[in-house]
VEXBAMAR-232753 format. One record per atom (N, C-alpha, C): residue in three letters; y, x, z. Coordinates in steps of 0.05 Angstrom, whole numbers, plus 5000, padded with zeros to 4 digits. Example, Ala and Ser with C-alpha at 12.3 -4.5 7.8 and 13.67 -1.06 7.14 Angstrom:
<rs>
ala488652645156
ala491052465156
ala493452645156
ser495552575142
ser497952735143
ser500152585157
</rs>
This chain:
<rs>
unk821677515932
unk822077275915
unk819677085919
unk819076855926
unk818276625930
unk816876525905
unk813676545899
unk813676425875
unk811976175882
unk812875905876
unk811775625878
unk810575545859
unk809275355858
unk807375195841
unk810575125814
unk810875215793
unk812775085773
unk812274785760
unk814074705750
unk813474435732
unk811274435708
unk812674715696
unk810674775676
unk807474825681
unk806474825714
unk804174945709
unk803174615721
unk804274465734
unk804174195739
unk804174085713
unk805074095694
unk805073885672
unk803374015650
unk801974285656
unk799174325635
unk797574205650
unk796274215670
unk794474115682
unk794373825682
unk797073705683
unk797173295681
unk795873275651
unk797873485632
unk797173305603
unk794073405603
unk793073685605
unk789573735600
unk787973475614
unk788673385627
unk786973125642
unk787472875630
unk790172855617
unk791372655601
unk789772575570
unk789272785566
unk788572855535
unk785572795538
unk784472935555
unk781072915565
unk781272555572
unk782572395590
unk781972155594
unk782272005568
unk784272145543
unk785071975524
unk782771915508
unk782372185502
unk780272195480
unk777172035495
unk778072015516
unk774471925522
unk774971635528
unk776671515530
unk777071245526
unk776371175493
unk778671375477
unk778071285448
unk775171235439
unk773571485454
unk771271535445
unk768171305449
unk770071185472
unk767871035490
unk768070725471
unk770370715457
unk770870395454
unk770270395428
unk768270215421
unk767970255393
unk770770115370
unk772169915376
unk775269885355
unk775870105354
unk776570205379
unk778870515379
unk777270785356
unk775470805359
unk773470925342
unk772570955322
unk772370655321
unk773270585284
unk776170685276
unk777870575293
unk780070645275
unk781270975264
unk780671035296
unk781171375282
unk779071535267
unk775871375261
unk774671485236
unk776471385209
unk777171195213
unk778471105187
unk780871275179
unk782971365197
unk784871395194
unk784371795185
unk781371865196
unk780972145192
unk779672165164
unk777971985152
unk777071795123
unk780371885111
unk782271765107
unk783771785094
unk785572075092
unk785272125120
unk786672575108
unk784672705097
unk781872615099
unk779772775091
unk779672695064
unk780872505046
unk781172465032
unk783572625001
unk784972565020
unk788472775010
unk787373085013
unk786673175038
unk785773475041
unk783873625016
unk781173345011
unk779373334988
unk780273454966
unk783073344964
unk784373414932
unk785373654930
unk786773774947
unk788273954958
unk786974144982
unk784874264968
unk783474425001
unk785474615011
unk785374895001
unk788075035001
unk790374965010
unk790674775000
unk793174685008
unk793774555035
unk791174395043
unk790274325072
unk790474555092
unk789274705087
unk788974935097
unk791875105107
unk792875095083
unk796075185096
unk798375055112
unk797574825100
unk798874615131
unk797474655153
unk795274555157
unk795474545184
unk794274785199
unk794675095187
unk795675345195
unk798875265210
unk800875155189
unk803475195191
unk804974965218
unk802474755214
unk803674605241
unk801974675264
unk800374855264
unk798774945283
unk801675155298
unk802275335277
unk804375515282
unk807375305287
unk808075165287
unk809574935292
unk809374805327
unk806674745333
unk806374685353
unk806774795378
unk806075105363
unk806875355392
unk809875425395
unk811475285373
unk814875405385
unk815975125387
unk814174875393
unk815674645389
unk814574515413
unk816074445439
unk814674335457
unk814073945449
unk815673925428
unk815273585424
unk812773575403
unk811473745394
unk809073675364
unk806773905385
unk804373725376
unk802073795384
unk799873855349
unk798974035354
unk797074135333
unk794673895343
unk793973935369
unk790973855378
unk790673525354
unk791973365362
unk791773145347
unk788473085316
unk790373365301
unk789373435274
unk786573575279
unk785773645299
unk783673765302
unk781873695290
unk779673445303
unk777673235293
unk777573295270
unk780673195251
unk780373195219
unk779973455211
unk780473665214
unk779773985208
unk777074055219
unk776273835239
unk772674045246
unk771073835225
unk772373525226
unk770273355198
unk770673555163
unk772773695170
unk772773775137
unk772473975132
unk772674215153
unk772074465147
unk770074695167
unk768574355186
unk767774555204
unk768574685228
unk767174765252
unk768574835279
unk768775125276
unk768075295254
unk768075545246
unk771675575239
unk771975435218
unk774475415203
unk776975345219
unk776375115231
unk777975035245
unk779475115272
unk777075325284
unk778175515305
unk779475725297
unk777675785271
unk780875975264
unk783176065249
unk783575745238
unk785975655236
unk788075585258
unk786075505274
unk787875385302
unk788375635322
unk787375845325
unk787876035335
unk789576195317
unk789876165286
unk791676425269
unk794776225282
unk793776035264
unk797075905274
unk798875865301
unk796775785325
unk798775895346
unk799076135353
unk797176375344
unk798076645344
unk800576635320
unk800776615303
unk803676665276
unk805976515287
unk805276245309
unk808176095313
unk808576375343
unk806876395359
unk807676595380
unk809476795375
unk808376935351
unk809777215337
unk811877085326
unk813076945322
unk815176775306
unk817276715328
unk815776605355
unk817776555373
unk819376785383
unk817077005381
unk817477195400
unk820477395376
unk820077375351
unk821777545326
unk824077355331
unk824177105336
unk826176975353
unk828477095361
unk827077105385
unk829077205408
unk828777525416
unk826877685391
unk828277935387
unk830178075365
unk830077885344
unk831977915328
unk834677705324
unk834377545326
unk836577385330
unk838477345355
unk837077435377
unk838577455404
unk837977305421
unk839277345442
unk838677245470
unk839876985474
unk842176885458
unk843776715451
unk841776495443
unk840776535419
unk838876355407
unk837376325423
unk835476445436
unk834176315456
unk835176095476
unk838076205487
unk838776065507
unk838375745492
unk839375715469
unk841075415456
unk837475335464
unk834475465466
unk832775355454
unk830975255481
unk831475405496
unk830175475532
unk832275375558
unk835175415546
unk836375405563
unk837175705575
unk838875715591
unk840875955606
unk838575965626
unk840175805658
unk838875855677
unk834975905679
unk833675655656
unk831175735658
unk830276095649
unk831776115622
unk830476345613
unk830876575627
unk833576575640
unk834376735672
unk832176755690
unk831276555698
unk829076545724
unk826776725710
unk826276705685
unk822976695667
unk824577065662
unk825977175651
unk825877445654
unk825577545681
unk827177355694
unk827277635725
unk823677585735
unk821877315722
unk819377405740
unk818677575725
unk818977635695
unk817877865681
unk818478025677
unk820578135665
unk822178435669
unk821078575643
unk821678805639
unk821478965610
unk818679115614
unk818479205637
unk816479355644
unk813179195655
unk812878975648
unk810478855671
unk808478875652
unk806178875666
unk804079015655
unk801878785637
unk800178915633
unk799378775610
unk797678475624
unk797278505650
unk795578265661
unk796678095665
unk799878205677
unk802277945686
unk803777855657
unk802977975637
unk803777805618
unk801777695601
unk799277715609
unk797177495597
unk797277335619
unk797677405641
unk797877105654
unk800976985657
unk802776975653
unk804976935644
unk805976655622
unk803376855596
unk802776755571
unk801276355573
unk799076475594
unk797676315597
unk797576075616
unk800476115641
unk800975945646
unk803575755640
unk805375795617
unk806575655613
unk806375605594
unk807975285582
unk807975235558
unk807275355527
unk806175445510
unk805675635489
unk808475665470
unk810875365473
unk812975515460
unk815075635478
unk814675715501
unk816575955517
unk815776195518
unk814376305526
unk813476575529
unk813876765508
unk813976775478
unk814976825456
unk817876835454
unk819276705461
unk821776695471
unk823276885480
unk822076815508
unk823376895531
unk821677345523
unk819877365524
unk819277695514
unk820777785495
unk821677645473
unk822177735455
unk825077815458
unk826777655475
unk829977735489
unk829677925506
unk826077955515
unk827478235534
unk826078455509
unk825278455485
unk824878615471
unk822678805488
unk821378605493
unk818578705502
unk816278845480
unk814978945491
unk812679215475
unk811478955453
unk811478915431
unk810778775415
unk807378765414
unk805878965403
unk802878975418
unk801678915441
unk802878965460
unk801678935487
unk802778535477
unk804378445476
unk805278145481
unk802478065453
unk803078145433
unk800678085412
unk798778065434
unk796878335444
unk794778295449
unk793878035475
unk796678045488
unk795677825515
unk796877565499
unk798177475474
unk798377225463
unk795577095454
unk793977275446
unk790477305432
unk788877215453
unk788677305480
unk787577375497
unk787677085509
unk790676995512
unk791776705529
unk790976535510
unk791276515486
unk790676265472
unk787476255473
unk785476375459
unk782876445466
unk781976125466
unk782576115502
unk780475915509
unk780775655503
unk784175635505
unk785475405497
unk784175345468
unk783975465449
unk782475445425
unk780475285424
unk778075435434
unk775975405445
unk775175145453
unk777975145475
unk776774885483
unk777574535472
unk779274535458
unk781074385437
unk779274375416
unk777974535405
unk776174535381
unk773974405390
unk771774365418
unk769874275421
unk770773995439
unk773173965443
unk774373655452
unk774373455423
unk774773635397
unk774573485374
unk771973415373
unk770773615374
unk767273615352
unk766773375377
unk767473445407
unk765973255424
unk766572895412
unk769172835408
unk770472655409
unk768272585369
unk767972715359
unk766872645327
unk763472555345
unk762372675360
unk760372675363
unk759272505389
unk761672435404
unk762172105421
unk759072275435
unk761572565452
unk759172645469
unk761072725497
unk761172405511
unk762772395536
unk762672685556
unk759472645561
unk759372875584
unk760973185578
unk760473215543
unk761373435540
unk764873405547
unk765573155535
unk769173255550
unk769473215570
unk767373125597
unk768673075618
unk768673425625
unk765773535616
unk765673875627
unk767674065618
unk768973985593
unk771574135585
unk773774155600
unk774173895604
unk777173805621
unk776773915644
unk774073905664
unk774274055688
unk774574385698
unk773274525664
unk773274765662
unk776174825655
unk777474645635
unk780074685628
unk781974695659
unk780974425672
unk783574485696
unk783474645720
unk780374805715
unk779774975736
unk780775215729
unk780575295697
unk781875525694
unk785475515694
unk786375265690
unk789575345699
unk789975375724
unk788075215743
unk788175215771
unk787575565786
unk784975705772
unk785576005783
unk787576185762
unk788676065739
unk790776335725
unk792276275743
unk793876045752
unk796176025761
unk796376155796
unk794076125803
unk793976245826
unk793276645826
unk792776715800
unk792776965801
unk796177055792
unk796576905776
unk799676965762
unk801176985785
unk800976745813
unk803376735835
unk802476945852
unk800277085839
unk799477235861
unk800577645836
unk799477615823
unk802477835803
unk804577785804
unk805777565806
unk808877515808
unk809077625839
unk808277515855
unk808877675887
unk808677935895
unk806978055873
unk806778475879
unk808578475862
unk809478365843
unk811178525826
unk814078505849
unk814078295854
unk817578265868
unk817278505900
unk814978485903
unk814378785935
unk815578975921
unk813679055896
unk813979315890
unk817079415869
unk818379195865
unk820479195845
unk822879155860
</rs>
């Protein structure tokens, strides 16, 4: 079996560079700057009244973001490291796309293979089991995890009723850095500290650039040896 560069691993790497140029334009211009302090002034405001309650939202759209390829968590970031800190906010941002992961994945192990299809599609989620299979090991499914989209992979394991732990432990493992590095693109972007996002974005597209080349390189022993 033939494994090529996919769309999905082409279009993390466009938007990670997308997002890194965005934010550092915003950051550089002082209107743009003002406005999204203002606009983070006013959730820090609402959140003020309602901490708790802040707190459970944007857990819940954090978990939202990982089974939803149209809503992004990252957005809300900034306003969660101005209000609660880069402590709090990583790990909120890491519980929640770990809880939407486990959510995707109770998906398409309890509801069926069906439901997935209406959500992934037939032919894609076809291609995405046969590179993974019931049995693949715990590396080809952290890298699996880690190179595609964060709302498929939950999915697509969960229809083959894959080992639930082992997928836990490489969902933990894949999100990690993505965390990591989304949390210090905020504090950078609060703290209008260019160099630091240009060094993110390059570490960010270097590491999709060697998972994806280790993943095509597990996907190719697995199809020898299978």
């Amino acid at each position: 079996m033939k494994i090529s560069a996919t769309p999905a691993t082409y279009r993390n790497v466009l938007l990670a560079c997308l997002v890194i140029v965005a934010v550092g334009i915003i950051a550089s211009s002082e209107n743009l700057y003002a406005i999204g302090l203002d606009l983070m002034a006013a959730c820090e405001i609402i959140i003020a009244d309602f901490p708790r309650l802040g707190m459970l939202l944007f857990l819940l759209l954090a978990a939202a973001s990982s089974m939803l390829a149209f809503f992004s968590s990252a957005i809300l970031v900034p306003v969660a490291i101005s209000v609660w800190g880069i402590g709090w906010c990583f790990v909120l941002l890491l519980g929640g796309w770990f809880l939407g992961g486990v959510a995707a994945y109770s998906v398409g192990r309890y509801l069926g293979r069906a439901i997935v299809v209406r959500i992934i599609g037939e032919q894609r989620l076809g291609v995405l089991e046969r590179r993974v299979g019931e049995r693949a090991g715990f590396l080809h499914i952290l890298l699996f995890q880690s190179m595609l989209p964060s709302e498929v992979p939950g999915y697509v394991l969960g229809s083959l009723r894959y080992r639930f732990w082992t997928f836990a432990g490489a969902l933990t493992l894949a999100e990690l850095p993505y965390a990591i590095g989304t949390v210090y693109i905020g504090d950078s972007f609060l703290e209008r500290r260019g160099w630091l996002l240009i060094s993110i974005g390059a570490a960010g597209v270097l590491l999709l650039t060697v998972g994806y080349h280790l993943y095509r390189h597990s996907a190719r022993h697995r199809a020898v040896t299978h």
